[in-house]
C-alpha positions in Angstrom: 74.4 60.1 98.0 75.5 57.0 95.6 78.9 55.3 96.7 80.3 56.7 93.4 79.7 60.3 94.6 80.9 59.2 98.4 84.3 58.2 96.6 84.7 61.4 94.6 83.9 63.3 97.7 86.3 62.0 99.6 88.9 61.8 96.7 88.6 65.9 96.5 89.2 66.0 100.5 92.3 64.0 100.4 93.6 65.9 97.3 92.9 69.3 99.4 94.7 68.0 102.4 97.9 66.7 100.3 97.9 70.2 98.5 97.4 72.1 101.8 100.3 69.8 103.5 102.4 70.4 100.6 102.0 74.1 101.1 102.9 73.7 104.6 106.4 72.0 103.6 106.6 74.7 100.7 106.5 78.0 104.0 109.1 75.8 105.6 111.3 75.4 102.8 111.0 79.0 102.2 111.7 80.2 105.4 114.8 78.0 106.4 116.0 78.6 102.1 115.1 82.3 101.3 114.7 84.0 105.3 116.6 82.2 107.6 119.0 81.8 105.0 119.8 85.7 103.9 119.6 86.7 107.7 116.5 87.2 109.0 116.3 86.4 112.7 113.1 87.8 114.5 111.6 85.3 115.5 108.1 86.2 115.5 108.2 87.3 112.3 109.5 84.3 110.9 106.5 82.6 112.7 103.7 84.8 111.4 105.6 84.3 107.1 105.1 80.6 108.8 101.5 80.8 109.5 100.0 83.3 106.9 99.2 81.1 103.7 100.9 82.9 101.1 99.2 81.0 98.4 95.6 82.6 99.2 97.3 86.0 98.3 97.9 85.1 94.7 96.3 84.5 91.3 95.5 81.2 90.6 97.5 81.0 87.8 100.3 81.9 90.3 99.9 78.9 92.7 102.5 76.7 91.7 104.6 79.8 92.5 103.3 80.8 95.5 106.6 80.4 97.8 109.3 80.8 95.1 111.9 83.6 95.8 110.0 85.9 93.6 107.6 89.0 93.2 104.5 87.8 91.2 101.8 89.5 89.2 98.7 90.0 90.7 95.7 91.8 89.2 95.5 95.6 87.9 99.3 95.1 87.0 100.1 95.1 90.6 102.7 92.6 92.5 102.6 90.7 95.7 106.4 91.0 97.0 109.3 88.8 96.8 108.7 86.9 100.7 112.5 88.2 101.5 111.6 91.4 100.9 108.2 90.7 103.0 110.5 89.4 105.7 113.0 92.3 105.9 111.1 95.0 105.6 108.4 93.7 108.7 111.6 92.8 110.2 112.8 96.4 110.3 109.7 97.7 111.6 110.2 96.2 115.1 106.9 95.2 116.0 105.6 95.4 119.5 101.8 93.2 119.9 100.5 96.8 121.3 101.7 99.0 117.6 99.3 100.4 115.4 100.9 100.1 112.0 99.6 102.1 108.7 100.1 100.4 105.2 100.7 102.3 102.2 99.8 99.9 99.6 97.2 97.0 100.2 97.8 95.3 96.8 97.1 91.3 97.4 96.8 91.9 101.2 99.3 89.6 101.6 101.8 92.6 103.8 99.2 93.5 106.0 98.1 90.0 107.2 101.7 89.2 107.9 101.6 92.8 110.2 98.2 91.5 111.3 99.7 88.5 113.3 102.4 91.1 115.0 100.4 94.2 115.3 97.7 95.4 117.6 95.8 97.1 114.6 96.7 97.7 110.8 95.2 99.8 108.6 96.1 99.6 104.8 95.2 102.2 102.1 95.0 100.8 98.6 94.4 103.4 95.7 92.2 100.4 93.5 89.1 99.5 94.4 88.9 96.0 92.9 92.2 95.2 94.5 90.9 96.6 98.2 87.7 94.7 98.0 89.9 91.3 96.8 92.0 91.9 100.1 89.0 92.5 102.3 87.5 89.1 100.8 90.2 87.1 101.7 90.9 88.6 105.2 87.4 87.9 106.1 87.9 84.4 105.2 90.8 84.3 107.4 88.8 85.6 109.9 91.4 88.9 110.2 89.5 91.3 112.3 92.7 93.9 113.6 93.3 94.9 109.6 91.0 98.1 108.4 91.1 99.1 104.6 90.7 102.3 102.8 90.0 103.3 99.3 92.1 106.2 99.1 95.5 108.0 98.5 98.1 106.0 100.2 100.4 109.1 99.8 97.9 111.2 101.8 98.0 108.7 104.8 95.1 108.5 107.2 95.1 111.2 109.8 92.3 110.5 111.6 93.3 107.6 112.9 96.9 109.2 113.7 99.6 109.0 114.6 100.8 105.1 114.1 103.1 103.7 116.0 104.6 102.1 112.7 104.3 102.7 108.8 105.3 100.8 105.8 105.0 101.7 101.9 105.6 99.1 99.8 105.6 101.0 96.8 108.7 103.3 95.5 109.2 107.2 95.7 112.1 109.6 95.3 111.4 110.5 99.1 109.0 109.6 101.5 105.5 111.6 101.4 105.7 114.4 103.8 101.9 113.6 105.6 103.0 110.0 106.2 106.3 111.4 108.3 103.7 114.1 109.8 101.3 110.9 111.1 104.0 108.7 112.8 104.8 108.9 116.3 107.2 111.4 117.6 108.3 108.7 120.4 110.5 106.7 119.0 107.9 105.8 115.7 109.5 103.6 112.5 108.6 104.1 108.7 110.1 101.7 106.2 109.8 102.3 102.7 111.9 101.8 98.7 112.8 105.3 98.1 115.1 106.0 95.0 114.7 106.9 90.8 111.7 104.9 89.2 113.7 101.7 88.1 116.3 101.9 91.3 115.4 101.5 94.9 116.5 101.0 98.3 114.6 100.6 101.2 114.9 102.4 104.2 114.2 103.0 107.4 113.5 106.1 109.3 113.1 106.6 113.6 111.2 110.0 114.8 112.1 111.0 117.8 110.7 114.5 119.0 111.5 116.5 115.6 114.6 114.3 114.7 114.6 112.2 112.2 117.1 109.0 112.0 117.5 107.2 108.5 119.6 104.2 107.8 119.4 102.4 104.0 119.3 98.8 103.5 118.8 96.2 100.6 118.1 97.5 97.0 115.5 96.8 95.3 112.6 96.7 92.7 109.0 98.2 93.7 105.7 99.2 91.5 105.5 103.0 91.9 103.7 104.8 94.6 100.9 106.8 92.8 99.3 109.7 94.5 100.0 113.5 95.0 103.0 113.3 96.9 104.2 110.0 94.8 104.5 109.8 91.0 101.9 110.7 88.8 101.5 107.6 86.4 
């Protein structure tokens, strides 16, 4: 190797590790500014929003965005979620390291490697294909090997690997699917999911106990629409 291609070698290194030390500062800035900042305490899930890299979630024409206090576009006219919303909505679920967590919604993949770093297991359905396989790309390169994905109707949950100790949908409905409350466990298992009209959400947050079921609502919000035969049709 010439000296002239030694120097542009090492040029491209020290550009990666300014850019990858100025993401670093961005997580920080976005979790004192837009998590710490609105209310969100749990401390191990501010860590793991601290040590996923949000940027390797997004399109590159998204990366100067990456940590702003916004949903983005990713491909297929899907979105990776605002990190607040990210935040409160792991936050609700209460994670415990031994949980088994189902995803409704794999989108960017960006949700389930956050639960990744809290979870035991997570499995994540995603109804597009191209989107699944992106998200399985990147959490082999991240060397994720507790997340499982499925090409499949979210809607229609995964039973044979139930019941999960946890589920999240992160896309709306007028009412949560009636399999995904049939695959959560009975002892004390915790769903969290934007319900409401299609432009109007909130999220919420159900406990089953036995054959009780608890709700409580929490922030509005703005969500793609959860496609399948128990969600919307289009």
């Amino acid at each position: 190797m010439t000296l002239s291609a030694v120097s542009k070698t090492i040029g491209r290194i020290h550009l990666r590790t300014e850019q990858l030390e100025l993401y670093v500062k961005e997580r920080e800035r976005m979790l004192k500014e837009q998590l710490v900042g609105r209310g969100i305490t749990d401390k191990r899930v501010l860590d793991a929003m601290l040590k996923v890299p949000r940027h390797n979630y997004v399109t590159e024409e998204n990366l100067v965005r990456a940590y702003g206090d916004m949903a983005l576009e990713i491909d297929c006219g899907q979105t990776i979620s605002q990190p607040y919303m990210v935040a409160v909505m792991t936050e609700l679920l209460e994670l415990k390291e031994t949980d088994r967590v189902l995803e409704i919604g794999t989108g960017s993949g960006y949700q389930a490697a956050v639960l990744s770093e809290l979870a035991k297991e997570v499995y994540t359905i995603e109804r597009i294909e191209q989107l699944a396989k992106g998200a399985m790309e990147k959490f082999e390169l991240a060397g994720k090997t507790n997340i499982f994905v499925k090409v499949s109707d979210g809607t229609l949950g995964l039973p044979d690997c139930a019941p999960y100790d946890k589920i999240i949908i992160t896309a709306a409905a007028p009412s949560v699917p009636p399999p995904l409350i049939d695959q959560l466990s009975s002892d004390g298992g915790i769903l969290v999911a934007p319900v409401g009209s299609r432009h109007t959400h909130r999220i919420i947050k159900l406990r089953k106990v036995g054959d009780k079921i608890e709700e409580t609502r929490h922030v509005q919000c703005v969500f793609v629409p959860l496609i399948g035969a128990f969600g919307l049709d289009r």
